[in-house]
C-alpha positions in Angstrom: 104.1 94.1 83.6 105.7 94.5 87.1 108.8 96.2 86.4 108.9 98.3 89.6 110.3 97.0 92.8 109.8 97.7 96.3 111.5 96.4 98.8 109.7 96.6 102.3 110.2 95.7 105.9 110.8 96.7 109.4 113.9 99.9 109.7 117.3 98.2 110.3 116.4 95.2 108.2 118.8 95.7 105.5 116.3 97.4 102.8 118.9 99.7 101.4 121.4 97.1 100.9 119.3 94.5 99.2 117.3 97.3 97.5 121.1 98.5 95.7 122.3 95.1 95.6 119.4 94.2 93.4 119.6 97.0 90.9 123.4 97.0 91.2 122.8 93.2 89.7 119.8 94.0 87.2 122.1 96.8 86.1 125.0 94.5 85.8 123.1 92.1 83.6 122.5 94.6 81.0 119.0 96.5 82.1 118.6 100.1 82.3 117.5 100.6 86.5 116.8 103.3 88.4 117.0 102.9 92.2 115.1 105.6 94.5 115.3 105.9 98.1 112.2 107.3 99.9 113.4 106.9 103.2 113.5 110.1 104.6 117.0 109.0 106.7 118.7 108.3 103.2 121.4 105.5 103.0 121.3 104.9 99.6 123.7 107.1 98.6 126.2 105.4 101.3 125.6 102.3 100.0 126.2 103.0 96.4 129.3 105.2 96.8 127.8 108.5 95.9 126.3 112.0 96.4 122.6 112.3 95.4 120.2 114.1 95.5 115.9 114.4 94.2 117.5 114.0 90.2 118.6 110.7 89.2 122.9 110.4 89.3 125.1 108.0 86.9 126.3 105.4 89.1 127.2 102.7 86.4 126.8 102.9 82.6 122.9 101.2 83.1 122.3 102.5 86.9 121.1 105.6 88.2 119.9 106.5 91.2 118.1 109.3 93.5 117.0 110.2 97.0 113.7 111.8 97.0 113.4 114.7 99.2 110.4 115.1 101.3 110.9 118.5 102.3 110.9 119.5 98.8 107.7 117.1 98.1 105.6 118.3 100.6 106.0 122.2 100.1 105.2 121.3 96.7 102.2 119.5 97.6 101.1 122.4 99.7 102.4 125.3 97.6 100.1 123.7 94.6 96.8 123.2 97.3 97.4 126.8 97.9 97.2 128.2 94.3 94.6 126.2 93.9 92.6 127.1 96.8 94.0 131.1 96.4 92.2 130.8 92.6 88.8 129.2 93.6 88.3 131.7 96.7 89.6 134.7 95.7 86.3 136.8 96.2 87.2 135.7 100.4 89.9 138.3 101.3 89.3 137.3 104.7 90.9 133.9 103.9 94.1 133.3 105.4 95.7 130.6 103.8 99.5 131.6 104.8 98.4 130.8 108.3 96.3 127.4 107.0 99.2 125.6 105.4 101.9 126.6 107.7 99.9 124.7 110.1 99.2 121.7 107.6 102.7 121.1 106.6 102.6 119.2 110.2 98.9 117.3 109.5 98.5 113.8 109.5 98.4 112.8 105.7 100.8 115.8 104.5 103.7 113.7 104.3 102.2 110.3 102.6 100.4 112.4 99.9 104.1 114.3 98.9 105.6 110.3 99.2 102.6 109.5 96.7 103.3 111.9 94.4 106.7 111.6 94.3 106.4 108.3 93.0 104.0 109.3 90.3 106.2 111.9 89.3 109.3 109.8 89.0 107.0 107.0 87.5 105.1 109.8 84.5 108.8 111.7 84.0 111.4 109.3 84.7 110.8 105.9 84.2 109.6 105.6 80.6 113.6 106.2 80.1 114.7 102.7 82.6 113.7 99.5 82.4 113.1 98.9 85.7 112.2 100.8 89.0 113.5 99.8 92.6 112.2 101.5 95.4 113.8 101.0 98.8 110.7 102.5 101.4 111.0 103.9 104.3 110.2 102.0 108.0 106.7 100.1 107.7 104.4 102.9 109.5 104.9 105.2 106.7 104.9 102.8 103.8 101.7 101.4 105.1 100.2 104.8 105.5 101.4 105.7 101.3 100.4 102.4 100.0 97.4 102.9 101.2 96.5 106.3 100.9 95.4 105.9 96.9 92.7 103.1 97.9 91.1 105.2 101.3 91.5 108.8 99.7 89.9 107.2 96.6 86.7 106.3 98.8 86.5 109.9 100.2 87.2 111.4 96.3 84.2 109.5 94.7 81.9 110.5 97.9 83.1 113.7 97.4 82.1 113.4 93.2 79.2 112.2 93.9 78.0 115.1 96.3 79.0 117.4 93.2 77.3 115.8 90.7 74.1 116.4 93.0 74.8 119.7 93.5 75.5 119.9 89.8 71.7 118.6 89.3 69.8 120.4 91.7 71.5 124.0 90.4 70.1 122.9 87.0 66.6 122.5 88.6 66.2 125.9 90.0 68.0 127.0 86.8 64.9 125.3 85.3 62.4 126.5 87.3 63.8 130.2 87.9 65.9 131.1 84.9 66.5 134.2 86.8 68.0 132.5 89.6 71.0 133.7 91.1 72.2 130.2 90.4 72.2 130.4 86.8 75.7 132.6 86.7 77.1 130.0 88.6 78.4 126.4 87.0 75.3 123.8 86.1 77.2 121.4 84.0 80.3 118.8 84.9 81.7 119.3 81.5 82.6 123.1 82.4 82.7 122.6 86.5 86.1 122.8 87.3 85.4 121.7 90.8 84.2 118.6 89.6 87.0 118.3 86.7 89.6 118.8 90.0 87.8 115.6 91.3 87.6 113.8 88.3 91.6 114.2 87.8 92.1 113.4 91.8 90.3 110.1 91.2 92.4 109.5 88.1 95.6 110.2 89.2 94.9 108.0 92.9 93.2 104.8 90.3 96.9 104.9 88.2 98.7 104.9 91.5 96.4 102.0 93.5 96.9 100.6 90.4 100.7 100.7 89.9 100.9 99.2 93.8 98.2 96.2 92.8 98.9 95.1 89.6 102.2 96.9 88.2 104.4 95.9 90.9 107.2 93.2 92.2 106.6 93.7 96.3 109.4 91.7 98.6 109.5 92.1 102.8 112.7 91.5 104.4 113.2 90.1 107.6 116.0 89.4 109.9 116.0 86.1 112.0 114.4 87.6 114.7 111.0 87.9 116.0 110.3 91.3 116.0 111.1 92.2 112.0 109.1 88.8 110.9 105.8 90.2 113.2 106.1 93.2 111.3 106.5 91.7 108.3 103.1 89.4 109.4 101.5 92.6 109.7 102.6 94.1 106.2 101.2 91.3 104.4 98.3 91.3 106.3 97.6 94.9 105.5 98.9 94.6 102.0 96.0 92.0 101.5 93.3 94.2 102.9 94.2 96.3 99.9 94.5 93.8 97.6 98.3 94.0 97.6 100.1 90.3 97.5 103.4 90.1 98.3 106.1 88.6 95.7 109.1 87.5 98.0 110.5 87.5 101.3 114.2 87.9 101.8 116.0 86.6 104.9 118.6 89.3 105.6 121.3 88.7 108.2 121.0 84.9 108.2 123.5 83.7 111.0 123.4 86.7 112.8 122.1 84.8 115.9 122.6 81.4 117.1 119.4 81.1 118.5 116.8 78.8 117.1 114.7 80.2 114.7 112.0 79.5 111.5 109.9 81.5 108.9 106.6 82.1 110.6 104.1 79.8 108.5 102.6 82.7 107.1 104.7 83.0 104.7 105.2 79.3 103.0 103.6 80.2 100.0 106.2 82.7 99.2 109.7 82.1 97.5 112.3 82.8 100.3 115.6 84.1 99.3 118.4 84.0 102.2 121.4 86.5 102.9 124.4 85.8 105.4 125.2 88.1 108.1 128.8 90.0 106.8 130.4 90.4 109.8 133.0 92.6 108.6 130.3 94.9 107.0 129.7 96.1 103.2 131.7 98.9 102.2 131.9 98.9 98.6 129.9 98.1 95.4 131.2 95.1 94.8 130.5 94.0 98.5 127.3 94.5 97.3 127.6 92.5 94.2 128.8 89.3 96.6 126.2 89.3 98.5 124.2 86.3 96.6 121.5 88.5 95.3 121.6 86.5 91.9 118.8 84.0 92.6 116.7 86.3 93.3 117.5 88.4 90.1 116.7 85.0 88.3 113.6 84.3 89.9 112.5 88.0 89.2 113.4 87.8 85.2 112.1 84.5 85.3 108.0 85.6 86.8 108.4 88.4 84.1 109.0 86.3 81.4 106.0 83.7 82.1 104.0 86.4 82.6 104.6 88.5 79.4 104.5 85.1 77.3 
C-alpha cells in the first residue's frame, strides 16, 4: 500500500508548496497526514504558518507536521557508531575514536545515512498513528544519494556477511582440529556472534527501507517550464529506474511563468501530468495553498490506492 509521498525535483521547483498543498488537501478531505520536511534549508514551516521543529506540530485537526533536523540526525548516527565501536574494542585503549568521528561528521555518506534513518524512525514511531506520509526532499543531489544508499550499502553489508560467516567457519575448524586453540574463547557460531547479528540487523533495517522507496511509496518530480528542472527531472527518473524506483507523477509547477515555447520532454508521456499556474502575487496563506488546484491530483492519488487495494 503506497501511503507515503515524496515529492522530488530540482531546488526552487516549488516542492514545499505542492508537498503542503497536498497534505493540506488529503487532510482537508478527512485523512490523518503527516507532512515532513527533509530539506535541510526548511520552508515548510513558512509555508504552513508555523513554528516546527524534529516532533510533529498540530497544524489542523487531521495535519501535523515536522522539520527533521539533520544536525540532530547525524550526531546521533555517529554518537550510536561510537558506543558501538567504544564496546567492541575496548581492550584498544590506544583507540581514539573522539578524534575519528569528529572528523567523520564531515565524510561523504554521514549525512544520507542520518536522512535514512530519520525516515525510518518517523516511519517505525510515527506513522502507524497517520494515514498518510508526505515527504517534501531536499534538492536532487542529496535525495539521489539517500534513495539510494539502502540498495548500494546493502551490496557492501551482505559482502561484508558473507566474509563473517567464513570467518565464523574457519574458527570452528581450528576449533576442531585444536580444541586448545586460542580461537576457541573467541565466537564460533552466528547465533551468539554479535558481529554478525550487527550485520544481520544492518541488512534488515536497509531491505525495509529499499523496500519502503520500491514498493511502499507514491514518488512525483516537479518541474518548472524550463529546461534545466525537466533535465534534472530526466535524470531522477533515470536514476530512480536503475534502482528499480518508478516514478508516479510529474507536476508542472509555475505553468505560465514564461512565454517562451515549451513541452514535456517525451520521457515522460507515460506518466499522468498534473499542471499548476504561476501566482504572480505569491502564496502567503493556507488557503492560498488550498487554491492552488491540487485536487486532481488528490483524486488521482485516492483513486491508484483504491484499484490497488481492491
Amino acid at each position: 500500500m503506497r501511503d507515503t509521498v515524496f515529492f522530488l525535483g530540482k531546488g526552487g521547483v516549488g516542492k514545499t508548496t505542492l508537498s503542503s498543498a497536498f497534505a493540506l488537501a488529503l487532510a482537508r478531505r478527512g485523512s490523518r497526514v503527516l507532512v515532513v520536511s527533509l530539506d535541510p534549508a526548511h520552508n515548510l514551516g513558512d509555508a504552513l504558518q508555523l513554528k516546527l521543529n524534529g516532533e510533529p506540530k498540530k497544524v489542523e485537526p487531521m495535519l501535523d507536521a515536522l522539520e527533521v533536523d539533520l544536525a540532530y540526525w547525524v550526531d546521533r548516527y555517529l554518537e550510536e557508531s561510537k558506543e558501538e565501536l567504544k564496546a567492541n574494542y575496548s581492550y584498544n585503549t590506544a583507540l581514539n575514536l573522539d578524534s575519528f568521528f569528529s572528523i567523520l561528521k564531515y565524510s561523504p555518506g554521514t549525512e544520507e545515512y542520518a536522512v535514512l534513518w530519520a525516515i525510518e524512525d518517523i516511519r517505525r514511531r510515527l506513522a502507524p498513528k497517520y494515514d498518510f506520509v508526505v515527504f517534501d526532499t531536499p534538492p536532487t543531489a542529496l535525495t539521489l544519494r539517500f534513495l539510494s544508499m539502502p540498495a548500494i550499502s546493502g551490496l557492501w553489508v551482505a559482502e561484508l556477511t558473507k566474509l563473517r560467516e567464513r570467518i565464523l567457519r574457519d574458527r570452528q575448524t581450528i576449533v576442531r582440529l585444536n580444541p586448545q586453540s586460542p580461537v576457541a574463547e573467541s565466537c564460533v557460531d552466528k547465533e551468539d556472534d554479535k558481529v554478525y547479528g550487527k550485520l544481520k540487523n544492518i541488512r534488515t533495517r536497509l531491505t525495509s527501507l529499499e523496500t519502503l522507496f520500491a514498493k511502499q511509496s507514491f514518488m512525483s518530480v516537479i518541474v518548472n517550464p524550463d529546461e534545466l528542472s525537466v533535465s534534472e527531472a530526466i535524470r531522477i527518473k533515470d536514476e530512480l529506474s536503475r534502482l528499480g524506483i518508478m516514478l508516479s507523477a510529474v507536476c508542472l509547477n509555475k505553468k505560465g511563468l514564461s512565454q517562451a515555447d515549451w513541452t514535456l520532454a517525451s520521457e515522460f508521456n507515460q506518466l499522468p501530468l498534473f499542471a499548476y499556474d504561476f501566482s504572480p502575487n505569491g502564496i502567503h496563506t493556507r488557503e492560498d495553498l488550498v487554491h492552488i488546484g491540487i485536487e486532481p491530483f488528490i483524486d488521482y492519488f485516492l483513486g491508484k490506492r483504491k484499484v490497488k487495494n481492491e
